[in-house]
C-alpha positions in Angstrom: -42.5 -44.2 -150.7 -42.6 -46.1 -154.1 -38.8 -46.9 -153.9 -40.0 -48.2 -150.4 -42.5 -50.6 -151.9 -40.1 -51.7 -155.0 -37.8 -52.4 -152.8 -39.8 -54.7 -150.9 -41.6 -56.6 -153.8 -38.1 -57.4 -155.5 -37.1 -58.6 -152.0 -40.3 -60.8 -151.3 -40.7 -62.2 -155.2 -36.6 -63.1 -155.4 -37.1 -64.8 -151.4 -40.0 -66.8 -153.1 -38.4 -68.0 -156.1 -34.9 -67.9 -154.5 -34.1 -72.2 -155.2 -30.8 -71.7 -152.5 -32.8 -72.6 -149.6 -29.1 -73.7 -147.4 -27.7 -70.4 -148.5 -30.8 -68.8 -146.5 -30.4 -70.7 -144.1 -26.7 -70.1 -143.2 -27.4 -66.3 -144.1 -29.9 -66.6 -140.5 -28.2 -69.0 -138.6 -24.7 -66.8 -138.9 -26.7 -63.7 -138.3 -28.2 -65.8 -134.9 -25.0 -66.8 -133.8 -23.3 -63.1 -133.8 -26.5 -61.8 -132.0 -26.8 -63.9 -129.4 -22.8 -63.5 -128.8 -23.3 -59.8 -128.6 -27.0 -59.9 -126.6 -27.1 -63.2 -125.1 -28.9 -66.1 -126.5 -32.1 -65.7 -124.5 -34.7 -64.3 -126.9 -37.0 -63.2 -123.9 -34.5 -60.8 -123.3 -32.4 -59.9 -126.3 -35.1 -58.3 -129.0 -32.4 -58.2 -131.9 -32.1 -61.6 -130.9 -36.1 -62.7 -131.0 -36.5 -60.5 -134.7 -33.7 -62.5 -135.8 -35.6 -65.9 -135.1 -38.5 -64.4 -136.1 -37.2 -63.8 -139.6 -35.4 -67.5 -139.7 -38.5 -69.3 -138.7 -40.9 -66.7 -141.6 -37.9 -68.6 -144.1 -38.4 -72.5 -143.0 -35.2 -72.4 -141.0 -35.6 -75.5 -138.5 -35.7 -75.2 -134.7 -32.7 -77.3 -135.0 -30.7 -74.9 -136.9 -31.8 -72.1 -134.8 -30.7 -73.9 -131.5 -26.9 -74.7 -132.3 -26.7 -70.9 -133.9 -27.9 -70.0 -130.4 -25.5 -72.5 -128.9 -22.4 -71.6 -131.1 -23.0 -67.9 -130.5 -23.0 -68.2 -126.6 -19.8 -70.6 -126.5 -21.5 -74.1 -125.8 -20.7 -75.1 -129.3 -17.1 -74.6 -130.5 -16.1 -73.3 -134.0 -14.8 -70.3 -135.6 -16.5 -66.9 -134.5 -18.7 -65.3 -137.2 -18.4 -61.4 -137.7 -20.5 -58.9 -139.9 -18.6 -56.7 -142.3 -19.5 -54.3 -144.9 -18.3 -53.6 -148.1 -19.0 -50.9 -150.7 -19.2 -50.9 -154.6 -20.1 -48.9 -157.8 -22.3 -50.3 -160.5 -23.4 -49.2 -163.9 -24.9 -45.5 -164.6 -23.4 -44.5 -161.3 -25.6 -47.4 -158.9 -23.7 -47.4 -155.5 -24.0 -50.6 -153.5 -23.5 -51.8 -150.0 -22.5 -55.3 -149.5 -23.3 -57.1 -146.0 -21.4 -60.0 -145.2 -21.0 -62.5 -142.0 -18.1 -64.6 -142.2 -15.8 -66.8 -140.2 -12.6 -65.4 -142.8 -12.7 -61.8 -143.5 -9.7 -62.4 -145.9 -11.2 -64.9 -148.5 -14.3 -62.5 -147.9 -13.2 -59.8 -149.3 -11.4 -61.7 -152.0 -14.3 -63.4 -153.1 -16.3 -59.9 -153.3 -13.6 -58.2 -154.9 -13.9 -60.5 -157.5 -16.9 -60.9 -158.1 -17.5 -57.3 -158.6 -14.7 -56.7 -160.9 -15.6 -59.8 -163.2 -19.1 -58.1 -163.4 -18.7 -54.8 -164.8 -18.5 -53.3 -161.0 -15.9 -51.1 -159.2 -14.7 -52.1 -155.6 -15.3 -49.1 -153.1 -14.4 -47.8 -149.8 -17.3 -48.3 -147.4 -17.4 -44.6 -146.4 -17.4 -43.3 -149.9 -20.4 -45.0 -150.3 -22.2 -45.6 -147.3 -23.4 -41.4 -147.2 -25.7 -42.4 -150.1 -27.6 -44.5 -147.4 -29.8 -44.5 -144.6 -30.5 -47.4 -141.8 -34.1 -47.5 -141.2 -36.3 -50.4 -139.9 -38.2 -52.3 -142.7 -41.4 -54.5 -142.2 -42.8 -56.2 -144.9 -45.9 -58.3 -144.2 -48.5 -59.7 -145.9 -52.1 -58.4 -146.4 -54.9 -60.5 -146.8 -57.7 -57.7 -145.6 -58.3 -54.3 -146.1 -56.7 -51.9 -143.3 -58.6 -49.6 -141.6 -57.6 -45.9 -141.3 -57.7 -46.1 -137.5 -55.1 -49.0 -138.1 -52.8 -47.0 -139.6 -52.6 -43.9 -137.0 -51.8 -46.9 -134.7 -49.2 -47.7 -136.5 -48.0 -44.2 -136.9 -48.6 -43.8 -133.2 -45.9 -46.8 -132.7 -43.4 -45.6 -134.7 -44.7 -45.8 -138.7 -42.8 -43.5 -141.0 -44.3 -45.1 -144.7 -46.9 -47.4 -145.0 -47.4 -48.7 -147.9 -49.4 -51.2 -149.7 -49.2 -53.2 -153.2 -49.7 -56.2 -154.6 -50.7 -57.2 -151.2 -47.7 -56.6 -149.1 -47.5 -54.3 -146.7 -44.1 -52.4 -146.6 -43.8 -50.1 -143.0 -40.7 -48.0 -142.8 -39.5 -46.7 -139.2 -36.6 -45.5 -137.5 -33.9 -48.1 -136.1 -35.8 -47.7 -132.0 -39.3 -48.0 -133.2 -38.8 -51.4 -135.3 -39.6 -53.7 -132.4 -42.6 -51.9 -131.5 -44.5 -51.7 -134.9 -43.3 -55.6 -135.7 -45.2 -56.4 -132.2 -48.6 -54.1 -133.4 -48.8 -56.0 -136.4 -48.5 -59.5 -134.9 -50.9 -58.2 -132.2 -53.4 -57.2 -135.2 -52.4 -60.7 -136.6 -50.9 -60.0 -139.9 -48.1 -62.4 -141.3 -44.8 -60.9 -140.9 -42.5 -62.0 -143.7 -39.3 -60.0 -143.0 -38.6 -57.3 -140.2 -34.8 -56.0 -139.5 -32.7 -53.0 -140.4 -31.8 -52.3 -144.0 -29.8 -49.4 -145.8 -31.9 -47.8 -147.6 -30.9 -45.2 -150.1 -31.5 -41.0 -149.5 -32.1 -40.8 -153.8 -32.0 -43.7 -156.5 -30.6 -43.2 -159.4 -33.2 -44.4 -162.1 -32.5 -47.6 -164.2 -34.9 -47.4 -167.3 -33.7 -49.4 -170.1 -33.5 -52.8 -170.1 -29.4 -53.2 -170.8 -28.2 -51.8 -168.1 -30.7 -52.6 -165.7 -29.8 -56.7 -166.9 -26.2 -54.8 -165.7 -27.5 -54.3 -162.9 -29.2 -57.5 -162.2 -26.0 -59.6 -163.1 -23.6 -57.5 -160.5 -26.1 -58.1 -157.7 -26.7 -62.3 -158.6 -22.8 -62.2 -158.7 -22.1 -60.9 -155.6 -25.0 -62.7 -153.9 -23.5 -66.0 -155.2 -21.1 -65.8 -152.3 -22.3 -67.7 -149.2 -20.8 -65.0 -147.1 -23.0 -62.4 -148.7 -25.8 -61.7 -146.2 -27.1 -58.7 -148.3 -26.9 -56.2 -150.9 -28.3 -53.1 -150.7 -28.3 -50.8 -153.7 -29.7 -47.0 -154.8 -30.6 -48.1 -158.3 -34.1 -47.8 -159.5 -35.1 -50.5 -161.6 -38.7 -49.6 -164.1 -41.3 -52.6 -163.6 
């Protein structure tokens, strides 16, 4: 449960301080345009589709952005066809790291990642070697501004709640991938603020980062390989101490 919640508050603190506000919004309107290709680009009745505007609209992306993602996805706008890929690395003290990416050019993708890892004290890794270390679970993170009741919280169980748990005044839910839409809809229903809701890999065991060197190792691979506009994500089993 704690690696839960520190997961979530670096994710919520580096979204708020994070000064790249086009990178974030390519990041959504790429991950728009391969949803609705896949599900159709009616939200009403594609729900990957509808969390995915959901999350670009919690980030300030404009309507306007959102529309031509939707547009480009289902063919009414031309252009090269985005696709999600993964790749896999090792870090310092043994930190395994999954690397999302949607891109229109799979081949300066991976070249861009490749190097970016190597020039930052990282190893490039098949996908399966380290993909094991991982699980995909469905991650809300929303924002508290009252106290939740107990009764509350079996609801959320009842729909699906694996984790709940609560700091600094986020609230960090963990379900499986079928129950994400259903506890994402409680919560709006009990009108919290949603700030993030999708899948994430999340790791079985973290490997525990506690001095300050290599944790700044850590730090420095991740920023590195997050420079890269086709980076979507980075998902990683290292613990870092607060």
């Amino acid at each position: 449960m704690s690696g839960h919640s520190k997961w979530a508050n670096i994710r919520v603190k580096k979204t708020a301080q994070d000064a790249r506000r086009g990178k974030v919004f390519t990041r959504h309107a790429r991950l728009i345009e391969i949803i609705a290709r896949s599900g159709g680009g009616e939200s009403d009745t594609n729900a990957a589709l509808r969390t995915a505007i959901d999350n670009a609209k919690a980030d300030s992306v404009p309507n306007a952005n959102i529309e031509r993602a939707i547009k480009k996805g289902t063919g009414e706008n031309k252009g090269e066809a985005m696709a999600g890929v993964m790749y896999a690395a090792m870090g310092p003290a043994g930190t395994a790291f999954l690397i999302e990416c949607l891109t229109d050019n799979k081949n300066r993708t991976l070249g861009n990642v490749k190097n970016n890892i190597a020039k930052n004290g990282g190893r490039f890794a098949e996908s399966g070697s380290v993909s094991w270390l991982f699980e995909q679970k469905g991650i809300v993170v929303a924002s508290v501004s009252r106290p939740m009741s107990e009764e509350e919280q079996l609801e959320l169980i009842d729909a699906g709640a694996e984790d709940i748990d609560i700091s600094d005044d986020i609230l960090t839910i963990t379900t499986s991938r079928d129950h994400l839409a259903s506890v994402r809809t409680l919560l709006r229903q009990k009108n919290f603020e949603i700030k993030e809701a999708g899948l994430k890999y999340i790791p079985k065991q973290t490997v525990e980062i506690a001095d300050e060197e290599t944790a700044n190792l850590v730090m420095q691979l991740i920023d590195a390989i997050e420079e890269d506009d086709d980076v979507a994500e980075v998902h990683t089993n290292a613990a870092l101490s607060q």
